[in-house]
C-alpha angles and dihedrals in degrees: 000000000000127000101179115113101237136206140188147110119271117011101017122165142158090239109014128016101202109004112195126175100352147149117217117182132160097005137119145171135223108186138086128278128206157161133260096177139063109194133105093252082059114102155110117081133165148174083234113008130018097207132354131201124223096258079055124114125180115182144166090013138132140191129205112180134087119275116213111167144140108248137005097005116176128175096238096017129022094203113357134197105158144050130325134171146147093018134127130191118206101174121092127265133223138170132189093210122346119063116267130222128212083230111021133359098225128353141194091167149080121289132172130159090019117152139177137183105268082184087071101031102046101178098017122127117210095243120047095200136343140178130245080271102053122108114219102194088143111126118197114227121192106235091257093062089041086067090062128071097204075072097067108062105193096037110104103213118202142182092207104104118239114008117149136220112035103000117120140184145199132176112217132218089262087054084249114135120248102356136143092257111105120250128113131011116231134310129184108248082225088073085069118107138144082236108077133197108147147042100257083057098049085042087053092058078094088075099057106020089163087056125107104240122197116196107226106194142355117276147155137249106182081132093077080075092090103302140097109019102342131074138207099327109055134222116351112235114254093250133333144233082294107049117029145198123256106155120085138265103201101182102186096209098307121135126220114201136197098018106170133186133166110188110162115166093038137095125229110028132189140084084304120021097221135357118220123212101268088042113112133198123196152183092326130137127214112185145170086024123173108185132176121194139141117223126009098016125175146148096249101017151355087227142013134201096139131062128293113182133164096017154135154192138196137186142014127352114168130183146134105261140355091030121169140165096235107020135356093225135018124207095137141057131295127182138161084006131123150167143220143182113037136342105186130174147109115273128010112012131154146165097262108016126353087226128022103191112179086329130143130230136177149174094357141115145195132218085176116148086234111198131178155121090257169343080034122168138180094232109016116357114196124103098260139084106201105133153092108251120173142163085354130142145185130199111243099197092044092039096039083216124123095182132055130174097246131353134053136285129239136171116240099265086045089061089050091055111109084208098070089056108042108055116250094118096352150060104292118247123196101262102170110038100024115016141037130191127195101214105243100347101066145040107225123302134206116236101206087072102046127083119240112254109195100196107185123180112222125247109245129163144192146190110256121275099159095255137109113256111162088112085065081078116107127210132223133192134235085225148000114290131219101219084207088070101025111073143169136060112284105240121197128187141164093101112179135191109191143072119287137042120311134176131255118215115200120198139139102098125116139153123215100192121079091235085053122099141297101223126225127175133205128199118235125184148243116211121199119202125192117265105228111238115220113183092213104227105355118125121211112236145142148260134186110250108277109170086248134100104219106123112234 
């Protein structure tokens, strides 16, 4: 699959430019695709392929972006003269000159089981032009039937994950597979995978929620805001308060960012809707969210009754009741997990989790804007206290809220003091395996998402002049740094003045974002050699002892 918008002149497409003779199966494209060019030599341009030859087939394939080109622009294929079955287009089609088609530009080919959005094409026909030859089996669909899978007759839809050739998928609005309501177009149930690096394949969790999930890399999905294959709703929770999920998300450190979700009308809102007791969240970021819901609306999920660890959540979650920035409702276990941004709603909403009923949660805070009309907290809102809290904090000046059920409130310099995690005189935080905290500059951080930063200071020396000249040590780093996420002035000490080797401490450096650094030093030396002392024209000699002290 390909995602980049493209540009050129002849044979331009979002996944291949000139396909013959080719086989494409099981692909697809979401990006743009437009022309550079003007001229009348100027053409084929397609979602998928710019230009096929006769020995060409392209099946079981979509294409999601725009399509501006010059001539014979087509939604799937810009100029075909091959194959094509079982595709649709949804993006919409222009043309400078040539007519455009809402699947090819123009064909002499075969085509069946094409579609295009008829929505975004009104007028348009599916097939720009086409010669006596060419077939014109392209129908066009309006966005709301092409929602639905009883609209594309040919296409074989499944609920068994990752099967490959002619099986489809959608989620629907009500988080079923393959229904009438609304929510996503088409996706190939080969896109499926328990690794997961993209959107489509958070989004197919639907299809296994009892499976164990890794995240392999950091990605965004700032496509689930109405774009790509969802509309105006956004991502579909994975389950909901009915059916929930009891397999795993391990996220390995990866963030995912711009999740976004606007669910009204439904209960039990998040990445998952609600997560069983043997399901397990874990080191996984979601930033930048925003998320809409209306009861039971959080970060991670609507509902908990399983594990989250390791974790964390930024940015907006909004309900009507039992709203929190991590979860809606708590009846699980958290624990080295925290939110921040903004957690809004009616009643019951707090920092961590709008309701925390019998839930336990340890070693977490919040610094979450929490609004409502009541039973608000910084940390959990609701009007019970049924629950295990431990080691847990929320900030009062971010959260505007003086009161939590359950943990303790600290300003916001308060929340950035080693000393409130590290037990001298507090509950005692993993400092060395889970969490760092930058004294005075951070909240605290969790390691498993920040890159290592050795920092050494280099070994000099000098001959003796009586001065102090450990700041003539340089520094070098393991990597190379982003200034925007490593902060601070590099102090070095250890300045000596005399004769022999000292060491030289290096400090000063923090980071303050979660994808910043975890920060290493390393000592270098400073190494003082004796000066060599000459007495210009005076000659040694001898005298016999005479009570004075004149030389000779």
């Amino acid at each position: 699959h390909a995602t980049g918008a493209v540009t050129g002149s002849v044979s331009v497409g979002g996944l291949v430019g000139f396909a013959g003779p080719l086989t494409i199966n099981n692909s697809y494209a979401i990006g743009n695709v437009t022309s550079s060019g003007n001229g009348v030599s100027d053409l084929g341009y397609g979602g998928l392929v710019g230009m096929t030859d006769s020995e060409t087939v392209i099946s079981n394939s979509y294409a999601i972006g725009a399509v501006s080109g010059t001539n014979f622009a087509g939604g799937v294929v810009g100029w075909n003269r091959g194959t094509l079955n079982n595709v649709y287009a949804f993006g919409k089609v222009t043309a400078q000159q040539a007519l455009p088609g809402g699947v090819a530009g123009y064909s002499n080919g075969r085509i069946t089981n094409a579609y295009f959005n008829s929505s975004a094409n009104a007028g348009l026909q599916g097939i720009g032009q086409s010669n006596a030859g060419g077939a014109t089996g392209a129908t066009g669909l309006t966005e709301a039937q092409m929602r639905n899978p009883a609209s594309f007759a040919g296409f074989s839809f499944t609920t068994t994950p990752g099967r490959s050739g002619n099986n489809w998928v959608t989620v629907g609005a009500d988080t079923m597979l393959n229904g009438s309501i609304g929510g996503t177009l088409p996706m190939l149930s080969s896109e499926y995978s328990t690794t997961i690096n993209s959107a489509h394949q958070l989004q197919l969790m639907t299809m296994d929620r009892m499976a164990a999930y890794t995240v392999g890399s950091s990605f965004s999905a700032a496509s689930t805001a109405g774009g790509d294959v969802w509309g105006s709703t956004g991502f579909v929770p994975v389950g909901d308060i009915w059916s929930d999920f009891r397999g795993s998300v391990n996220g390995a450190g990866h963030i995912i960012s711009g999740l976004y979700m606007n669910n009204a009308g439904n209960n039990a809102t998040g990445l998952i809707g609600n997560i069983g007791r043997s399901g397990r969240i874990s080191n996984l970021g979601l930033s930048d969210v925003n998320i809409k819901g209306t009861t039971y609306v959080g970060g991670f999920a609507g509902e908990n009754a399983g594990k989250i660890s390791g974790s964390f959540v930024s940015g907006t979650i909004s309900g009507s009741k039992a709203v929190g920035a991590l979860v809606g409702r708590n009846y699980g276990e958290i624990q080295n997990s925290y939110a921040t941004g903004s957690a809004t709603g009616g009643m019951s909403v707090g920092g961590l989790a709008g309701e925390n009923n019998f839930g336990a949660i340890s070693n977490s805070y919040a610094a979450v804007v929490v609004r409502g009309a009541g039973a608000l907290g910084g940390l959990a809102g609701g009007t019970s206290v049924s629950s295990r809290i431990s080691s847990i904090y929320w900030d009062t000046q971010i959260s505007g809220q003086a009161s939590s059920l359950g943990g303790t409130g600290l300003t916001t310099a308060q929340l950035k003091n080693l000393a409130n995690y590290n037990g001298t005189s507090s509950p005692v935080w993993d400092l060395n395996n889970t969490w760092v905290v930058y004294d005075g500059h951070s909240a605290p951080l969790l390691r498993s998402f920040m890159t290592p930063l050795l920092v050494t200071a280099s070994n000099v020396s000098k001959v003796y002049d009586g001065t102090a000249g450990g700041n003539a040590s340089g520094i070098s780093y393991s990597r190379p740094v982003d200034p925007a996420l490593l902060l601070g002035t590099v102090v070095l000490s250890g300045d000596a003045v005399n004769v022999g080797t000292h060491a030289v401490r290096v400090s000063g450096l923090y980071s303050t974002a979660q994808n910043g650094y975890l920060i290493s030093y390393v000592d270098g030396s400073l190494t003082i050699t004796p000066r060599q002392i000459s007495l210009g024209s005076v000659s040694a000699g001898s005298k016999v002892y005479d009570g004075t002290t004149t030389a000779i």
